[in-house]
MIMARSE-221044 format. One line per 4 residues: number of its first residue (from 1); for each residue x, y negated, z of C-alpha. Coordinates in pm, whole numbers, padded with zeros to 5 digits. Example, Ala and Ser with C-alpha at 12.3 -4.5 7.8 and 13.67 -1.06 7.14 Angstrom:
<nodes>
1 = 01230:00450:00780  01367:00106:00714
</nodes>
This chain:
<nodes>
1 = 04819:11226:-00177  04660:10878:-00084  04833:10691:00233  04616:10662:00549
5 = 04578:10305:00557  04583:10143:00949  04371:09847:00982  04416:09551:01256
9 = 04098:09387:01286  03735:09502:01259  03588:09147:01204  03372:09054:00872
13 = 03684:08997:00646  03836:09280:00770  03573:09494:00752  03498:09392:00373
17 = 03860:09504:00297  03763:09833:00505  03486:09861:00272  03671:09808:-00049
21 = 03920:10054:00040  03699:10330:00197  03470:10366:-00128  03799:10405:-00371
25 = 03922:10704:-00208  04116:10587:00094  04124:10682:00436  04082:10405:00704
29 = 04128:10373:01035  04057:10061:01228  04217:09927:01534  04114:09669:01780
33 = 04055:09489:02118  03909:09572:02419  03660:09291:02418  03627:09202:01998
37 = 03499:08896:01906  03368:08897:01597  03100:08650:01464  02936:08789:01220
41 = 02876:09101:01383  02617:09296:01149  02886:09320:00914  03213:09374:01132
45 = 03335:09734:01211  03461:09584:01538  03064:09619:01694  03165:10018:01685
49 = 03364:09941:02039  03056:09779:02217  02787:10019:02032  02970:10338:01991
53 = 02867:10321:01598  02835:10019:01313  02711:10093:00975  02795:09860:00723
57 = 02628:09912:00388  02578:10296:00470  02934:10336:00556  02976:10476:00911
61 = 03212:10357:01152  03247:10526:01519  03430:10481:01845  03720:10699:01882
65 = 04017:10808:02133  04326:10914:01917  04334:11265:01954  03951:11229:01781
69 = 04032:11045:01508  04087:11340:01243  03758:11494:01308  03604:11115:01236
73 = 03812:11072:00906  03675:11471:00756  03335:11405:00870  03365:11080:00612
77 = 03367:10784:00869  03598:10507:00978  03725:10552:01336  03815:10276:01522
81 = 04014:10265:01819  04095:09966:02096  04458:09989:01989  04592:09609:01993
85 = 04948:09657:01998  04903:09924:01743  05065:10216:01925  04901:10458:01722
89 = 05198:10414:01467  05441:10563:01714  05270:10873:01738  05378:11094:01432
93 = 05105:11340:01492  04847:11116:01422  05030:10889:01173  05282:11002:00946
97 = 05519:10688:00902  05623:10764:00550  05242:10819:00430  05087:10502:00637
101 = 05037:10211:00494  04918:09933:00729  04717:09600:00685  04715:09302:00922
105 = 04348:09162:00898  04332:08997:01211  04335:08645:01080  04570:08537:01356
109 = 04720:08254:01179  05050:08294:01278  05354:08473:01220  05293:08857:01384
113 = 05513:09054:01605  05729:09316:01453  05529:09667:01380  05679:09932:01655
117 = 05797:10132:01317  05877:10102:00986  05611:10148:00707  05592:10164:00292
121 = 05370:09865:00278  05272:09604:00557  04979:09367:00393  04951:09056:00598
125 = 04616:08830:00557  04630:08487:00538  04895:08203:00732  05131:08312:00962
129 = 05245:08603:00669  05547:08557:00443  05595:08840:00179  05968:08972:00184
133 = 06016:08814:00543  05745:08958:00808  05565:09176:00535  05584:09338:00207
137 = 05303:09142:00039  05004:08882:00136  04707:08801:-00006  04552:08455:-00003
141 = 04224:08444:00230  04165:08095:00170  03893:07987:-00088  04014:07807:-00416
145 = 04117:08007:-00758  04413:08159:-00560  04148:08322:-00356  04209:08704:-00309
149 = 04568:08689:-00482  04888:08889:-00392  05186:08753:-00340  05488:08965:-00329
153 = 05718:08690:-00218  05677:08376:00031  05348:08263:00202  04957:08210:00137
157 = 04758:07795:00157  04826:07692:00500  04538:07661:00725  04372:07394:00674
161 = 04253:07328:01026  03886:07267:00887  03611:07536:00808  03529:07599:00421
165 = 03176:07391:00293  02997:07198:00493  03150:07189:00872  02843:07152:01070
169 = 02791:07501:01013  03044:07634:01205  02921:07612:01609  03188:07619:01863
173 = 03162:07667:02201  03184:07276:02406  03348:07414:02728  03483:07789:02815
177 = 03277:07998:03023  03002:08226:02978  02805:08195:02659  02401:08288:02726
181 = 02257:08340:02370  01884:08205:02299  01888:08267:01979  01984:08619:01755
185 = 02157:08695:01428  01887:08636:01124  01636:08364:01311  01542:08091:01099
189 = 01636:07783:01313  01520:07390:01254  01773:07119:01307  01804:07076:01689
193 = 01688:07421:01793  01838:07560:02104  02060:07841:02071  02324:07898:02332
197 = 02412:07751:02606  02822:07750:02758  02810:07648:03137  02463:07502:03094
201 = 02556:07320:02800  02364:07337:02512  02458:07449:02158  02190:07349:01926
205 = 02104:07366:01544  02266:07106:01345  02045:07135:01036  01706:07392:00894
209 = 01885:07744:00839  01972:08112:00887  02153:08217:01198  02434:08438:00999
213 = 02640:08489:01331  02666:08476:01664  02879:08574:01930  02814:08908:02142
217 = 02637:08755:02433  02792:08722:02787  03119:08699:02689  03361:08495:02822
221 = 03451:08190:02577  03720:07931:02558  03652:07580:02467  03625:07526:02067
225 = 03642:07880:02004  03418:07963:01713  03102:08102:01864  02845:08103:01560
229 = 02751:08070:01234  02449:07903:01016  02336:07946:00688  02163:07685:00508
233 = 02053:07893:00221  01804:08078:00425  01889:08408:00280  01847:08696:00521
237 = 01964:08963:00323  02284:08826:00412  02347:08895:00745  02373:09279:00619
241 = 02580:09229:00345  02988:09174:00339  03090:08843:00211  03205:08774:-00154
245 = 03512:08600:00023  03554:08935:00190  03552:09194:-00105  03726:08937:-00297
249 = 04038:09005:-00032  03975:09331:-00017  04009:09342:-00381  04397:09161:-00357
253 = 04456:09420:-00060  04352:09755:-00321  04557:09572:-00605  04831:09551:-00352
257 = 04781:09954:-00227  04741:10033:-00616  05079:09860:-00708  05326:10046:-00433
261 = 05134:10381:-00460  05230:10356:-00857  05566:10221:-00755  05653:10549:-00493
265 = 05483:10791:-00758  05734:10656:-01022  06045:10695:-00849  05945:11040:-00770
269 = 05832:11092:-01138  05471:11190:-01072
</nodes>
């Protein structure tokens, strides 16, 4: 019998792992905050707790309370839950701690608190995760031919502090505050176009491209957090599609599943 698999994090990388996971047989279940904020939100399970629903690719994820979340996983969808502190673990009716296996996609970039129980496999995303110490294995989410690797022992690339390609395209909010939106996911923006504004402050277009990302509007921002995203390729097919950076991580985080499910069905001799 597969593990039910407990995901923290519905962003885009997370939800490309959800993806890779969901269509090879595993159950998934999604947990996050009150208030996500997730960029790139056409493609992040995390929209489920404003909208009720997300589908990603024709894969349906839906809103749930814990006591709903068995009917969600036999009708074939992901439930997600506003669970930060992951105290859905503790509850042994729901999750059965020696068939859960749990994944830490929340990109926090440092080291996590202790899970509230003990589980088969913990796979940690990213800095902040070291394999034997704070997790059973980690997989490298930053891009270079280490990209999507498991490591079994010690820690991913640090974090470099800088966003991957060309930085410009990264738009961060100048001040915290309020952030008023003038612009939506998939418009094709020219260099200097307006399109949000943070306390009256504007957050313009730094070069001609795609508007992969933005922010839910009217929510409450702190100063430099990442607030959008623009694509200079133009491509709008991409705003509903996952990321190759995210299936290639959800690729290390199956390899990872694959290895301790063998591993368990060995030392039971099945």
């Amino acid at each position: 019998m597969n593990p039910l698999i407990v995901l923290r994090g519905g962003g885009d990388l997370a939800s490309g792992v959800a993806l890779r996971l969901y269509r090879t047989g595993f159950q998934v279940v999604i947990l996050e905050l009150e208030t996500p904020l997730a960029v790139r939100r056409t493609v992040s399970f995390s929209e489920a707790v404003y909208e009720g629903e997300q589908i990603i690719e024709g894969v349906v994820s839906r809103l749930v309370s814990a006591d709903q979340l068995q009917v969600a996983l036999e009708a074939g969808q992901i439930p997600v839950l506003v669970d930060p502190q992951a105290n859905i673990l503790k509850n042994s009716f729901v999750t059965n701690p020696r068939n859960t296996f749990v994944v830490d996609a929340r990109l926090i970039k440092q080291a996590p608190d202790p899970l509230p129980i003990d589980v088969p496999l913990h796979i940690g995303l990213g800095p902040g995760f070291n394999a034997g110490e704070n997790c059973h294995a980690v997989i490298e989410t930053r891009r270079s031919h280490t990209l999507g690797r498991v490591y079994w022992s010690g820690t991913p690339q640090p974090d470099s502090g800088h966003p991957e390609g060309d930085p410009r395209r990264v738009l961060r909010a100048p001040s915290a505050g309020e952030l008023i939106a003038h612009a939506k996911i998939g418009d094709q923006l020219k260099e200097g176009q307006l399109i949000a504004t943070v306390n009256e402050m504007q957050i313009t277009s730094p070069f001609d491209g795609l508007l992969r990302g933005i922010i839910r509007p009217n929510i409450e921002v702190t100063n430099n957090m990442k607030i959008g995203d623009i694509d200079p390729h133009n491509d709008a097919s991409a705003i509903h599609l996952v990321s190759d950076k995210a299936l290639a991580i959800g690729g290390g985080v199956l390899e990872a599943v694959l290895v301790k499910l063998n591993e368990i069905r060995a030392s039971v001799g099945y």
